[in-house]
BALOBA-1460 file (C-alpha; in Angstrom, 3 decimals):
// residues 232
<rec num="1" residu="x" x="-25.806" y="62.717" z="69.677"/>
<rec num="2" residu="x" x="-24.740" y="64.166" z="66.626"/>
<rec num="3" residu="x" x="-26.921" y="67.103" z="66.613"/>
<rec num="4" residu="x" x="-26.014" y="67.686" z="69.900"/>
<rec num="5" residu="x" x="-22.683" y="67.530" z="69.247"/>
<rec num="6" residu="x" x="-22.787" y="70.008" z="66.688"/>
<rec num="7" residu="x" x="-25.313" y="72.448" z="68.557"/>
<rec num="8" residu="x" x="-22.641" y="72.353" z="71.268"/>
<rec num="9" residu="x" x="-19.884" y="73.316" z="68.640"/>
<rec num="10" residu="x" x="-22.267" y="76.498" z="67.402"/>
<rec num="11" residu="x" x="-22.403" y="77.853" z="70.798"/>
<rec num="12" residu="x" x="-18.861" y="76.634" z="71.700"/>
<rec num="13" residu="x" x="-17.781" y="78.768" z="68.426"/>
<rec num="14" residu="x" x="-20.107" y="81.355" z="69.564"/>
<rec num="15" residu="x" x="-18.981" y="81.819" z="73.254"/>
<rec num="16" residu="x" x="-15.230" y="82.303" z="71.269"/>
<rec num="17" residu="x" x="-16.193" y="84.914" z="69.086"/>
<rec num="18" residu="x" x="-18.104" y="87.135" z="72.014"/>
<rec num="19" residu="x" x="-15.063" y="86.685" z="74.181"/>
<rec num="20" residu="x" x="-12.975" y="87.855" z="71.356"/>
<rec num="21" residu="x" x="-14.887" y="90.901" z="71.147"/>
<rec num="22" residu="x" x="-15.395" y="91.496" z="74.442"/>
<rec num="23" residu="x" x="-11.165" y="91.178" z="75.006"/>
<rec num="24" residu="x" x="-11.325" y="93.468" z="72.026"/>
<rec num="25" residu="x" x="-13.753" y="96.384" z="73.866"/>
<rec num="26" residu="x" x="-11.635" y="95.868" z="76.715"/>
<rec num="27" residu="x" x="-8.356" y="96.941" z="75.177"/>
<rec num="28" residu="x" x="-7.316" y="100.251" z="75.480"/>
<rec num="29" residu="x" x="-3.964" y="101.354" z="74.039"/>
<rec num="30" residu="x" x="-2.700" y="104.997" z="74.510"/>
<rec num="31" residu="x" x="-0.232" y="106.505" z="72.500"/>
<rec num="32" residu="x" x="2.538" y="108.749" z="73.499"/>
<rec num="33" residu="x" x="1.635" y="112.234" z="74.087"/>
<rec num="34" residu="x" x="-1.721" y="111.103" z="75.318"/>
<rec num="35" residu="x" x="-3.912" y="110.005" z="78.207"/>
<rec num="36" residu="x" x="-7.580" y="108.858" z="79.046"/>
<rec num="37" residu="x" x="-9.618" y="109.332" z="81.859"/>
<rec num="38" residu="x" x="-12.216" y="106.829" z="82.721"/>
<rec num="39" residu="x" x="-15.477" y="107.041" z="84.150"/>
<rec num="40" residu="x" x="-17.266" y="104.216" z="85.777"/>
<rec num="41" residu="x" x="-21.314" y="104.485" z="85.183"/>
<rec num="42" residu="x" x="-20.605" y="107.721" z="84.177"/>
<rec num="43" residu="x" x="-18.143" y="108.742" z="87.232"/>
<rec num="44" residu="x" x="-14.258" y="109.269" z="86.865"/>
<rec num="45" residu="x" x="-12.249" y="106.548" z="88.404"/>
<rec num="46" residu="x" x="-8.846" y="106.492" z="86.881"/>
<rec num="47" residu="x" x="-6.672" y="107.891" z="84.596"/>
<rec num="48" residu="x" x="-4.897" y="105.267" z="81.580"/>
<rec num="49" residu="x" x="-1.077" y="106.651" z="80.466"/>
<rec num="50" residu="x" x="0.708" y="105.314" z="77.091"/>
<rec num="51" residu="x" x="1.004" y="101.893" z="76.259"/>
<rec num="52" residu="x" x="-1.898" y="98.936" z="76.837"/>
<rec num="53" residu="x" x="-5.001" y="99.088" z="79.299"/>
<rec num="54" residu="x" x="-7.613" y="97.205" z="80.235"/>
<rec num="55" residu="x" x="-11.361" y="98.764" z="80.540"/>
<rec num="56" residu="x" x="-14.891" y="97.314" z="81.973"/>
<rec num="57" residu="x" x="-16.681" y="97.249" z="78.165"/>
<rec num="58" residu="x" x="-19.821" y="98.530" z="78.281"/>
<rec num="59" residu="x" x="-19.974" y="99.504" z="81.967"/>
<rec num="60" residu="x" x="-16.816" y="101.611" z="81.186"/>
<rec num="61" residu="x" x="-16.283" y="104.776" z="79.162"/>
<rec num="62" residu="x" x="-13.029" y="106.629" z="78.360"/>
<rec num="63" residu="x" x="-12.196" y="110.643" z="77.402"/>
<rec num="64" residu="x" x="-9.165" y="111.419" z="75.719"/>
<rec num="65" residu="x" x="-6.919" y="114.518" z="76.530"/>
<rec num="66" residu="x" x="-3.504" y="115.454" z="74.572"/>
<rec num="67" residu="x" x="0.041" y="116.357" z="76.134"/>
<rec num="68" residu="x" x="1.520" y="118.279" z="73.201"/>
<rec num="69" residu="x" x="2.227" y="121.554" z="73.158"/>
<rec num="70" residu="x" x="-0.217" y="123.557" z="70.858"/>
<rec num="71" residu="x" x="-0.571" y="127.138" z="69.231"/>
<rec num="72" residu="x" x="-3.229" y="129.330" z="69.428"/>
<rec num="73" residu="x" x="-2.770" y="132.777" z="67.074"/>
<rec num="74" residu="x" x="-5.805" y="135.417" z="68.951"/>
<rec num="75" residu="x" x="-5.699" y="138.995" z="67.746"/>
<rec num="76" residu="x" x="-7.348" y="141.582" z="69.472"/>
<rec num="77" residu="x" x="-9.022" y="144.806" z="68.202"/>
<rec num="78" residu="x" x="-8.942" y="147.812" z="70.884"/>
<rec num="79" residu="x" x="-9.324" y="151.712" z="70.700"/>
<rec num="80" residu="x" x="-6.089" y="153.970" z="71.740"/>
<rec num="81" residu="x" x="-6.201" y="156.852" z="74.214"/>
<rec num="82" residu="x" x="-6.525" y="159.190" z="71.080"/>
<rec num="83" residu="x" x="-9.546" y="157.578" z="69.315"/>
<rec num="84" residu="x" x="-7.310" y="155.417" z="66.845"/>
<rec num="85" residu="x" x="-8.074" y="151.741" z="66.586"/>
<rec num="86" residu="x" x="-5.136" y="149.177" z="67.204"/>
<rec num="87" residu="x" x="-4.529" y="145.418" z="66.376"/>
<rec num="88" residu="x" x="-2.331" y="143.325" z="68.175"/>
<rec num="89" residu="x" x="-1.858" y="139.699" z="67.158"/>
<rec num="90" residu="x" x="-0.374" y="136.847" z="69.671"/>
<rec num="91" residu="x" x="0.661" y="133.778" z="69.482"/>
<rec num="92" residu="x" x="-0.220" y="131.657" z="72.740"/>
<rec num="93" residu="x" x="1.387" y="128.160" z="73.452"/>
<rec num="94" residu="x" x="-0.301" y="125.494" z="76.062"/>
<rec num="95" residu="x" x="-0.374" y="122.700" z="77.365"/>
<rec num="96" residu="x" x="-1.540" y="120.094" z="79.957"/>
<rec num="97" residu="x" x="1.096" y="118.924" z="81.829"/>
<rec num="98" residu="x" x="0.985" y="115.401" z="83.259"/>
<rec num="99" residu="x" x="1.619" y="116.198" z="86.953"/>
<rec num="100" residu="x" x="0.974" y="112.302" z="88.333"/>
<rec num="101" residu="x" x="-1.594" y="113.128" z="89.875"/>
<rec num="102" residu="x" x="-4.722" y="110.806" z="89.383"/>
<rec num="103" residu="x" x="-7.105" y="112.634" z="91.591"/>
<rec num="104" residu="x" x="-9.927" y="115.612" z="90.991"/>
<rec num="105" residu="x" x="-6.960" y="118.123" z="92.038"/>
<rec num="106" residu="x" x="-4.780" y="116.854" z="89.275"/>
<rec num="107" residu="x" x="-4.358" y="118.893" z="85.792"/>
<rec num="108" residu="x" x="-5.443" y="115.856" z="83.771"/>
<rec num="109" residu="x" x="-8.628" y="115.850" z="85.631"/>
<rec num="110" residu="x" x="-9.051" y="119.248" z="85.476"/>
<rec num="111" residu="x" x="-8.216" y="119.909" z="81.776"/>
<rec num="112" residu="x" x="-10.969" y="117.461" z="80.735"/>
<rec num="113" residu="x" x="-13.612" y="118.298" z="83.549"/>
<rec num="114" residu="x" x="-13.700" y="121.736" z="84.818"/>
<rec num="115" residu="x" x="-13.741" y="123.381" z="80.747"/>
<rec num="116" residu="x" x="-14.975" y="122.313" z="77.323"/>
<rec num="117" residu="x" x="-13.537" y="125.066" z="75.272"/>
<rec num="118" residu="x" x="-10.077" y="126.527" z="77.043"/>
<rec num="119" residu="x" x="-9.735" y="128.656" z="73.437"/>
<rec num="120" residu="x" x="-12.495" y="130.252" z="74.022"/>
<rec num="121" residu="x" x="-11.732" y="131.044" z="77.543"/>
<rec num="122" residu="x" x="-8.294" y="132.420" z="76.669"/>
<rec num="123" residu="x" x="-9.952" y="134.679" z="73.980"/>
<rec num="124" residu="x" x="-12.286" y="136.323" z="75.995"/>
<rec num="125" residu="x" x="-9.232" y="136.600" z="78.714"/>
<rec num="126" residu="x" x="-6.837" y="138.246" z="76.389"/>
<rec num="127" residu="x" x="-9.412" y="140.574" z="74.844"/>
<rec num="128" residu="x" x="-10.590" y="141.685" z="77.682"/>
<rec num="129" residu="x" x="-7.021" y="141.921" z="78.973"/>
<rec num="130" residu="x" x="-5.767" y="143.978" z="76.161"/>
<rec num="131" residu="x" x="-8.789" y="145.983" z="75.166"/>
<rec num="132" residu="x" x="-8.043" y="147.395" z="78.868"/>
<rec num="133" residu="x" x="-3.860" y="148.057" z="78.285"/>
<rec num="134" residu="x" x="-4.625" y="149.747" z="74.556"/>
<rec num="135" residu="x" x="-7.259" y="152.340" z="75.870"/>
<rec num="136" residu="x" x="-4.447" y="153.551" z="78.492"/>
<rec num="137" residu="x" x="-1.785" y="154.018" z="75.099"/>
<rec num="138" residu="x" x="-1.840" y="156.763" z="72.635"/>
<rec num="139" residu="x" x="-1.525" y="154.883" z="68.946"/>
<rec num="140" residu="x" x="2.512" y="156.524" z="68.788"/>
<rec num="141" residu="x" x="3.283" y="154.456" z="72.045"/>
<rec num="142" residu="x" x="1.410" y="151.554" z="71.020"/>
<rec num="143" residu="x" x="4.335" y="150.091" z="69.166"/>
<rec num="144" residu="x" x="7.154" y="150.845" z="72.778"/>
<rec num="145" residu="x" x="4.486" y="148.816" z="74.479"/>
<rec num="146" residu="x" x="5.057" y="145.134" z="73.377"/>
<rec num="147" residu="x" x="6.915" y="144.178" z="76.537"/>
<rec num="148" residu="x" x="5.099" y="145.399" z="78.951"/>
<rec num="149" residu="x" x="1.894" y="143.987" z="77.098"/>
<rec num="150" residu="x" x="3.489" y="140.616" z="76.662"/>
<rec num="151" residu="x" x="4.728" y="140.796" z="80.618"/>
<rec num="152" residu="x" x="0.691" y="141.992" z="81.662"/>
<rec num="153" residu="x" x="-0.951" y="139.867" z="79.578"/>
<rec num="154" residu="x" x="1.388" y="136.414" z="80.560"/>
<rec num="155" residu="x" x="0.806" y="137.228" z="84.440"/>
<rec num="156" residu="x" x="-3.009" y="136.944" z="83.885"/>
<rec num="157" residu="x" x="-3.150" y="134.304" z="81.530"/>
<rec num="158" residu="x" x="-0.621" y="131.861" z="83.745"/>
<rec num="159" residu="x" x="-3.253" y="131.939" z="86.584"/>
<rec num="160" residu="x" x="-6.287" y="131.611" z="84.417"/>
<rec num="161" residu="x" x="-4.738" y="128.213" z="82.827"/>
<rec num="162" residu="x" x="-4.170" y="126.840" z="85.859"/>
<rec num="163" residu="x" x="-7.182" y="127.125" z="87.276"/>
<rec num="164" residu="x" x="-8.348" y="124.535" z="84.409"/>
<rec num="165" residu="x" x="-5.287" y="122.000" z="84.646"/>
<rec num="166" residu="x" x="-3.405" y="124.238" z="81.818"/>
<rec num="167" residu="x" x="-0.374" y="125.189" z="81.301"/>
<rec num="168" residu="x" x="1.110" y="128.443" z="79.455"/>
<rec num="169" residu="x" x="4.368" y="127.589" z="77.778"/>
<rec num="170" residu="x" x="5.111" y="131.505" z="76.454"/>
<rec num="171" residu="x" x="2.820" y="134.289" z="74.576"/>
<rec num="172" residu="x" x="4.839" y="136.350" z="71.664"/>
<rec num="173" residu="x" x="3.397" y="139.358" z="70.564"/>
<rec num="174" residu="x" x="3.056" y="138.743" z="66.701"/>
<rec num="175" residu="x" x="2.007" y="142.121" z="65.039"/>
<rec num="176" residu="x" x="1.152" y="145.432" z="65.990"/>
<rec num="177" residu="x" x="-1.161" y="147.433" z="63.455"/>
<rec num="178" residu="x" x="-2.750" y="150.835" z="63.149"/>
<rec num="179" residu="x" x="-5.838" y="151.818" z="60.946"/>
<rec num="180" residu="x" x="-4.809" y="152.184" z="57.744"/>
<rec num="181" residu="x" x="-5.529" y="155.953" z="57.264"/>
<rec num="182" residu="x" x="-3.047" y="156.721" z="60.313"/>
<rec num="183" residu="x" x="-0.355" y="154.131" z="59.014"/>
<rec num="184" residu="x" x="-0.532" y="155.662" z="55.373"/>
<rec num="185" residu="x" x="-0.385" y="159.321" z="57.757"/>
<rec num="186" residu="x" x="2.720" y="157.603" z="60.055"/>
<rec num="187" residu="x" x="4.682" y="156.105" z="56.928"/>
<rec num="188" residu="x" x="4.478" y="159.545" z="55.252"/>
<rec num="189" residu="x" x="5.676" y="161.510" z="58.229"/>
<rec num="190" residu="x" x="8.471" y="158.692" z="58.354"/>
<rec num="191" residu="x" x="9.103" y="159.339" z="54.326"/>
<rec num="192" residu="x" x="8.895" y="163.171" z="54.977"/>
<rec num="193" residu="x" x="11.786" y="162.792" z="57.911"/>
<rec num="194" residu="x" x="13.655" y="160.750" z="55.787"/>
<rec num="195" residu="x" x="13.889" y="163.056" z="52.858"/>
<rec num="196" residu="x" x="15.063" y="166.320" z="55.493"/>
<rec num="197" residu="x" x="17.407" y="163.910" z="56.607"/>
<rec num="198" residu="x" x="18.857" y="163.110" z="53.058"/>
<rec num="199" residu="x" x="18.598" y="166.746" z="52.414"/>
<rec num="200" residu="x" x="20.261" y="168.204" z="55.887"/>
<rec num="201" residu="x" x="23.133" y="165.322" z="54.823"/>
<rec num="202" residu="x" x="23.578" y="166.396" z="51.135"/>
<rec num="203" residu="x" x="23.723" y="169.966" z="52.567"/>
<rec num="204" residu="x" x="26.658" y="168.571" z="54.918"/>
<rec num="205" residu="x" x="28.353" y="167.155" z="52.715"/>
<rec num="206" residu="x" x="28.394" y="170.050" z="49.972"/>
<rec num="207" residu="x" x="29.621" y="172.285" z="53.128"/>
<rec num="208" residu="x" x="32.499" y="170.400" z="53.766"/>
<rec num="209" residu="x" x="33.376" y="170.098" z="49.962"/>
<rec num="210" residu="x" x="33.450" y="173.421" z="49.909"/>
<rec num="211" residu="x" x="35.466" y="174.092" z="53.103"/>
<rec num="212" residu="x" x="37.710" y="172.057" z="51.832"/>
<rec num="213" residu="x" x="37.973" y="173.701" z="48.714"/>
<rec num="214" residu="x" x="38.946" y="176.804" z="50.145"/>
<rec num="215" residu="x" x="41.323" y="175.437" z="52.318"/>
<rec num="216" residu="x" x="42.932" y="173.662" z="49.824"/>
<rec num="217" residu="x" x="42.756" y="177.331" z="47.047"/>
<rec num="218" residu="x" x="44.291" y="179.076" z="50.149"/>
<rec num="219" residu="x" x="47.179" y="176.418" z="51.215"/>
<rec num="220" residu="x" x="47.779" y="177.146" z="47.003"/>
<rec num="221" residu="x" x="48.473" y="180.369" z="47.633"/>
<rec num="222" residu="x" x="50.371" y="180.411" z="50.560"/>
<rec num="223" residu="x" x="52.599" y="178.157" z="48.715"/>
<rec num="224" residu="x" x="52.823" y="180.433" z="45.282"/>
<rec num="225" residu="x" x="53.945" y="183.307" z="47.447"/>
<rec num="226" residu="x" x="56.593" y="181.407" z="49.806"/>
<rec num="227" residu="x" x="58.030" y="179.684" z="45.926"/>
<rec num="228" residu="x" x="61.873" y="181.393" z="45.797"/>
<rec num="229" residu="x" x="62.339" y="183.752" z="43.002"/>
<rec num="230" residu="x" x="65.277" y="182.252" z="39.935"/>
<rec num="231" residu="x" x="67.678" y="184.821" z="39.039"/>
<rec num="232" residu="x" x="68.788" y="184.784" z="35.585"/>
């Protein structure tokens, strides 16, 4: 009876510690900022939002997918209308955006499902994109440009991220860049304009010295012949 006894206490003791770990694979807790799809035998059946959840262990599986907003710096290398090669740098901020919806048309679903990579899908949008936009520029109206690039390249970029359960929070255009040999050739023009400048105002400003020189001998003597003559 004994034995029994304590053969019934091993699996007793036994039966706790599965169910322990079994509780334990079934626990799911989701932090802020985040959510989890899961997939029953391998096919999506709900979505889990922050706080505690309960899974299926082992016939369950989850995927993870982040809220926050993130920053992606791309720069793209393009040729002008006049043969001079041009950088322009971005900064691109996303996002999912948890819309409520728990179905295959939501963005959750669609974020984690319908792309692996959405970096490398916005690369290849904004290079081709811009490569397109700098050929149409000459390298002097490169620099005017960054508004309308910023306005073109947003418009396409806003449609492509949705597709994929994205969201595009804003693009700034970080840095514009020539070759070096034509910004060593543009800083020296620049330089050059800047010294006929100083030049055409050192110029000016002798002129008026002297104009007002001569005004000022001439007002002398105007006054030396109006001055009354003393008797004595």
């Amino acid at each position: 009876i004994l034995s029994i006894a304590i053969g019934w206490a091993e699996w007793i003791f036994v039966a706790i510690i599965m169910d322990i770990i079994l509780i334990a694979l079934s626990f799911r807790i989701i932090s802020p900022n985040t959510v989890r799809t899961v997939e029953f035998l391998g096919k999506f059946d709900r979505i889990l939002r922050q706080g505690p959840n309960l899974i299926i262990p082992f016939l369950e599986t989850t995927k993870s997918q982040v809220l926050y907003k993130r920053n992606f710096p791309v720069e793209v290398e393009g040729v002008t209308s006049d043969n001079v090669t041009a950088y322009i740098g971005l900064n691109v901020i996303y996002y999912v955006e948890d819309d409520d919806n728990n179905s295959r048309d939501g963005a959750i679903y669609k974020s984690i499902y319908s792309i692996d990579d959405p970096r490398t899908m916005m690369r290849s949008t904004i290079d081709e994109q811009l490569r397109g936009m700098i050929v149409a520029f000459t390298h002097k109206q490169i620099f005017a440009k960054r508004e309308e690039i910023w306005n073109e390249i947003e418009a396409r970029l806003r449609v492509r991220l949705a597709g994929f359960g994205y969201k595009l929070d804003s693009i700034q255009v970080r840095d514009v860049k020539l070759e070096n040999t034509v910004m060593q050739a543009m800083n020296k023009v620049v330089e050059t304009q800047k010294l006929k400048e100083a030049a055409m105002n050192e110029w000016e400003a002798q002129k008026i010295m002297k104009v007002k020189e001569a005004e000022a001998e001439k007002d002398a003597k105007i006054k030396t012949r109006l001055k009354p003559v003393v008797e004595l």
